[in-house]
C-alpha positions as CSV (number, residue, x, y, z in Angstrom):
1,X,4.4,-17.6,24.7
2,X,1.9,-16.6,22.2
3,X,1.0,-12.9,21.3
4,X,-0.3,-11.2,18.7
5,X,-1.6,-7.9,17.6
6,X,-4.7,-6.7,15.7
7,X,-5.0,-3.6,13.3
8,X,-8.6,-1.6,12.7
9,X,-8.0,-0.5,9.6
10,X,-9.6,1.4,6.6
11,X,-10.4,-1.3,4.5
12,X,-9.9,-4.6,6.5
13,X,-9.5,-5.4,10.2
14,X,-6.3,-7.6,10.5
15,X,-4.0,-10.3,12.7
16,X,-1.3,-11.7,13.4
17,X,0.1,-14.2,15.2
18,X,3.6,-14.6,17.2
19,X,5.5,-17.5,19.1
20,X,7.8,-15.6,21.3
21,X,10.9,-17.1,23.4
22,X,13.0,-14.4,25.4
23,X,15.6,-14.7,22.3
24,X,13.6,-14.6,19.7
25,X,10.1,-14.2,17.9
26,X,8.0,-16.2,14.5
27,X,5.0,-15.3,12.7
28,X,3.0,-18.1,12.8
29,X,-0.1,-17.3,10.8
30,X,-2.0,-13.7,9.7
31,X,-6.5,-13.1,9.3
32,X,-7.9,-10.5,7.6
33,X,-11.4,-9.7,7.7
34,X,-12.9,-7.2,4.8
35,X,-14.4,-4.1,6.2
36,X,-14.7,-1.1,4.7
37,X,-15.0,1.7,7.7
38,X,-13.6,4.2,5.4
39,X,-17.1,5.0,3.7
40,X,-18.8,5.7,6.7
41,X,-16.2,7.9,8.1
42,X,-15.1,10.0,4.6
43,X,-18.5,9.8,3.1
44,X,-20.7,10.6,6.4
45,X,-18.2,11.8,8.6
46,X,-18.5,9.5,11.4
47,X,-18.8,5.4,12.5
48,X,-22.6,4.7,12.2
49,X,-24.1,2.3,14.9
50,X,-24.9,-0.8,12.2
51,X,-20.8,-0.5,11.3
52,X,-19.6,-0.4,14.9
53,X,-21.4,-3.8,15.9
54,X,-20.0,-4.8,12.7
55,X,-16.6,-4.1,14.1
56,X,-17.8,-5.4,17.5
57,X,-18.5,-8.9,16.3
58,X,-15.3,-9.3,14.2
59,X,-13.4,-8.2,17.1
60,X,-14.8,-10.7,19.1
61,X,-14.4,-13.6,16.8
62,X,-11.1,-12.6,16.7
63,X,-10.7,-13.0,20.7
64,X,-12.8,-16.2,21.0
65,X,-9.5,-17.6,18.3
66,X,-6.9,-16.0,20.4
67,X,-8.4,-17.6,23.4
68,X,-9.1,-20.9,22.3
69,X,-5.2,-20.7,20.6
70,X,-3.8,-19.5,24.4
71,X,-3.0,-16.4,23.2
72,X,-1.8,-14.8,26.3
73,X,-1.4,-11.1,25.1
74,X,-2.4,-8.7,21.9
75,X,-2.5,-5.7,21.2
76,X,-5.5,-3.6,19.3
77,X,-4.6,-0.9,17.5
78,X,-6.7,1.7,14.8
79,X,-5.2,3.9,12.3
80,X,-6.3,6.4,10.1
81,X,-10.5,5.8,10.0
82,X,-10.8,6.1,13.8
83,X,-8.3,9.0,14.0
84,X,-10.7,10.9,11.1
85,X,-14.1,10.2,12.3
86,X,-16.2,12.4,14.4
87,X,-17.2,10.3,16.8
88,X,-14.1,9.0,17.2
89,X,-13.6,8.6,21.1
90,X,-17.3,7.6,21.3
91,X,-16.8,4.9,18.9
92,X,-13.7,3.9,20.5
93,X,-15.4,3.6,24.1
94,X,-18.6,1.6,22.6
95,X,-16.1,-1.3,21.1
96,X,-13.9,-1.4,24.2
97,X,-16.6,-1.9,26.5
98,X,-18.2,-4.6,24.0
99,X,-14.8,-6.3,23.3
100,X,-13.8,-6.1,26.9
101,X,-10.1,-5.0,25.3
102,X,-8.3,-1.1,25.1
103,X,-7.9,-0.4,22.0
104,X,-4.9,1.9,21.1
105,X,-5.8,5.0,18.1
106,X,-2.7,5.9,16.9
107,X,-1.4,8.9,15.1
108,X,0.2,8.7,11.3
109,X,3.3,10.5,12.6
110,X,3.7,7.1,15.5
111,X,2.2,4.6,12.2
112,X,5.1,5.7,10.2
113,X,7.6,6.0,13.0
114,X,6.7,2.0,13.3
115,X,8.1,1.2,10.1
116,X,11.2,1.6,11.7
117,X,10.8,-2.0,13.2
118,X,11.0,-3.6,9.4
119,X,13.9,-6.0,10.0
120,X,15.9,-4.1,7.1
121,X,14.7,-0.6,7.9
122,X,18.9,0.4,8.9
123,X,20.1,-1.6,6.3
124,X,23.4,0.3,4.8
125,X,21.5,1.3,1.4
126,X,19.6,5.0,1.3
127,X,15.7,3.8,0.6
128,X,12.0,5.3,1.8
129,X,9.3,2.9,3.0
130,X,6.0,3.6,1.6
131,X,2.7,2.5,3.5
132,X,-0.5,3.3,1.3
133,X,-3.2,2.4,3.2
134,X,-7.0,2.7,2.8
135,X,-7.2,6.6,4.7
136,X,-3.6,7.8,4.9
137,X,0.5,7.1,3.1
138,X,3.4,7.1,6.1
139,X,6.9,7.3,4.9
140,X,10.0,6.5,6.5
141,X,12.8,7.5,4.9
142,X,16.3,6.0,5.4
143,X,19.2,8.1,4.5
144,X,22.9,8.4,5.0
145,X,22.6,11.7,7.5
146,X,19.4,11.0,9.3
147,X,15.7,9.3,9.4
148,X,12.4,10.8,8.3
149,X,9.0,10.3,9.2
150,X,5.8,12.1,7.6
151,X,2.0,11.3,7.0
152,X,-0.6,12.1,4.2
153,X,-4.3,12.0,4.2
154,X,-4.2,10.1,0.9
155,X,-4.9,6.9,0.7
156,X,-6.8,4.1,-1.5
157,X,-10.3,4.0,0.1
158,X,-9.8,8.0,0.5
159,X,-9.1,8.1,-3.2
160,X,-11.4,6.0,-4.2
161,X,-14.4,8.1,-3.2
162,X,-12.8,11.5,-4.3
163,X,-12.9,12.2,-1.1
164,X,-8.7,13.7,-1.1
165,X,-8.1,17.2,-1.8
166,X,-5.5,19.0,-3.9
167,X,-3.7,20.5,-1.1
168,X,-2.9,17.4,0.4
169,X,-1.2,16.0,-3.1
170,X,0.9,19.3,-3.0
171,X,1.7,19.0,0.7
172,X,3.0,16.0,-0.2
173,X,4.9,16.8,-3.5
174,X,6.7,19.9,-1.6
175,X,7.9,17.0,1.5
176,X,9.0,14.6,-1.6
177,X,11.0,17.5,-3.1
178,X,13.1,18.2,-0.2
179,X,14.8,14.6,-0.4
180,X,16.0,14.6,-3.7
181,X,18.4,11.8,-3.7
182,X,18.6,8.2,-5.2
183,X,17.3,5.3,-3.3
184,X,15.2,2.5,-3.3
185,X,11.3,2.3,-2.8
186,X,9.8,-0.2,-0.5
187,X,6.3,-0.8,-0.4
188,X,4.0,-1.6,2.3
189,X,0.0,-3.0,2.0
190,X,-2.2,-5.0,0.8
191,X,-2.6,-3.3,-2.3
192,X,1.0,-3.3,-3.6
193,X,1.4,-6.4,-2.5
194,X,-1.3,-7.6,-4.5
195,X,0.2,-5.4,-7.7
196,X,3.5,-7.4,-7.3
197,X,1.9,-10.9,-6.9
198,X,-0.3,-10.4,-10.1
199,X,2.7,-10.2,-12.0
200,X,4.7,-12.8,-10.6
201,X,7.7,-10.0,-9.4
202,X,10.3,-9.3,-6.6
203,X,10.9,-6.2,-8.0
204,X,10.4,-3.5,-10.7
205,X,12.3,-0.6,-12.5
206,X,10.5,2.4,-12.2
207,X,9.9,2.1,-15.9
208,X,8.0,-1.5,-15.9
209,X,6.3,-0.6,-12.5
210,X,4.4,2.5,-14.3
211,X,3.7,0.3,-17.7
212,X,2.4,-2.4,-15.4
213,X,0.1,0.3,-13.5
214,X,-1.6,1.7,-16.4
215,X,-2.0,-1.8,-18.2
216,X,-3.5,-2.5,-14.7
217,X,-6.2,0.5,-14.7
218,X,-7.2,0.1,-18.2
219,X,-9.3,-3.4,-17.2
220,X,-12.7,-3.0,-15.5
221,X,-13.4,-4.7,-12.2
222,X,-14.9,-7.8,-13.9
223,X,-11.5,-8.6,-15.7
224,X,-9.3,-7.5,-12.2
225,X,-11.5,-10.2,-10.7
226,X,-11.7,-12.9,-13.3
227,X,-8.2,-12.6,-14.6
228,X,-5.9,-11.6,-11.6
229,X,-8.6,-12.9,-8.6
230,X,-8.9,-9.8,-6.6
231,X,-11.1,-10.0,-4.1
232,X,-14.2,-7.4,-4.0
233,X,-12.6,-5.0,-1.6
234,X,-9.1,-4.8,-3.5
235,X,-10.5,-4.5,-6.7
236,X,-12.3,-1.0,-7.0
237,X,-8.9,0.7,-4.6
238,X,-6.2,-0.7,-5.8
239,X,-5.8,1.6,-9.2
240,X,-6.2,4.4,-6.4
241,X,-3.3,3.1,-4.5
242,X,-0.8,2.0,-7.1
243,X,-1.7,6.1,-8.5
244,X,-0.2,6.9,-5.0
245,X,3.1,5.1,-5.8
246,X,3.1,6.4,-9.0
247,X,2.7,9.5,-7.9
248,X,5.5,9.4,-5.2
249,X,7.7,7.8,-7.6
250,X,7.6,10.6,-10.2
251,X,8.5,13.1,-7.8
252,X,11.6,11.2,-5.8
253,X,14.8,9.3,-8.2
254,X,13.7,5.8,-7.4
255,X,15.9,3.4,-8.7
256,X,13.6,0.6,-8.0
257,X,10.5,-0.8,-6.3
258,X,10.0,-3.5,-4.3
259,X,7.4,-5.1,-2.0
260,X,7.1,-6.6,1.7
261,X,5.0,-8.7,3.5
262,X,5.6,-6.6,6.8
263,X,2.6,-4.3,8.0
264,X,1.8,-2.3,11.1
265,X,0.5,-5.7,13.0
266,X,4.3,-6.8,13.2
């Protein structure tokens, strides 16, 4: 049986794509579809009409593929841009009854508590997963005594139009300080995925990871594009997001960073 699951989120709507037996389960292929809800909601304050049918026909698109593919069950889910807008049950309603699909909003506590699903999440070494997304940054931390979950409205779109606040840094910093231990950092999203593929690395030291982020920020969007190929809607957020790692980095004892492919959708 084929499933699959779609995620409405900040910066892009995405999919992916399983082949399931009752033993086991394999990705068979992702879609990602730029759109940038985040402006409306963080800038306005709610999901405008033009950006919902927006969301409408991608969503749609989407289900004709799953349908013509014999996609027998998915899942919709929306993170942090339909949990912060105004309208948010409104806009939720007008999709679902265009899409002819539920569509799940759910919290960043449950988002991070997800990453517990990442096939090496229990592995025997003490690390904290890292999920910068376009509103909000979920951690789940792995230790020795016990798990943590916790969720930040920071994130790279959020960033990006100046729309965080200090409070929210220093909510953050005090949560950081509590788990002062060494582990390892594993990051989750586009953005740091992108950060790791432009320079051709597994992982980093804490050390090249911060030379590599400010050699990064010093090049204007034209060079991002023409040198590295990031598309439109990476370009301008990603210095915002790797500042988030940064950030959490300087305030935990990492001993290194790394990267994954696994999102939300799985």
């Amino acid at each position: 049986m084929k499933i699959a699951a779609i995620d409405i989120g900040t910066n892009a709507i995405k999919s992916k794509i399983f082949s399931t037996t009752p033993t086991s389960i394999e990705f068979i292929e992702s879609k990602r579809t730029p759109m940038r809800l985040g402006t409306d909601v963080f800038k306005e304050g709610f999901l405008s009409e033009k950006k919902l049918r927006s969301l409408v026909n991608v969503l749609n698109k989407y289900k004709k593929y799953f349908e013509e593919n014999k996609i027998e069950l998915y899942e919709i889910v929306a993170t942090s841009a339909f949990r912060d807008t105004s309208n948010s049950e409104d806009a939720r309603r007008i999709v679902e009854n265009n899409i002819e699909h539920p569509i799940r909003i759910i919290s960043g506590l449950e988002e991070a508590k997800l990453i517990r699903f990442h096939p090496k999440a229990q592995a025997s070494f003490e690390k904290i997963y890292v999920d910068v997304g376009g509103g909000s940054t979920e951690f789940y931390m792995h230790t020795k005594e016990k798990d943590y979950i916790k969720s930040f409205q920071l994130g790279a779109v959020r960033n990006y139009l100046k729309m965080d606040n200090k409070e929210e840094w220093q909510r953050m910093f005090d949560w950081l300080a509590e788990h002062q231990k060494e582990m390892r950092l594993v990051g989750i999203g586009g953005n740091i995925r992108s950060f790791f593929k432009i320079y051709k690395m597994k992982s980093m030291t804490v050390d090249v990871f911060k030379k590599q982020a400010k050699e990064l920020s010093r090049l204007n969007k034209a060079d991002k594009k023409s040198i590295y190929g990031l598309n439109d809607d990476r370009v301008d957020v990603i210095d915002s997001a790797i500042e988030i790692y940064s950030k959490v980095i300087s305030h935990l004892s990492i001993s290194k960073v790394h990267a994954t492919k696994w999102g939300v959708s799985d």
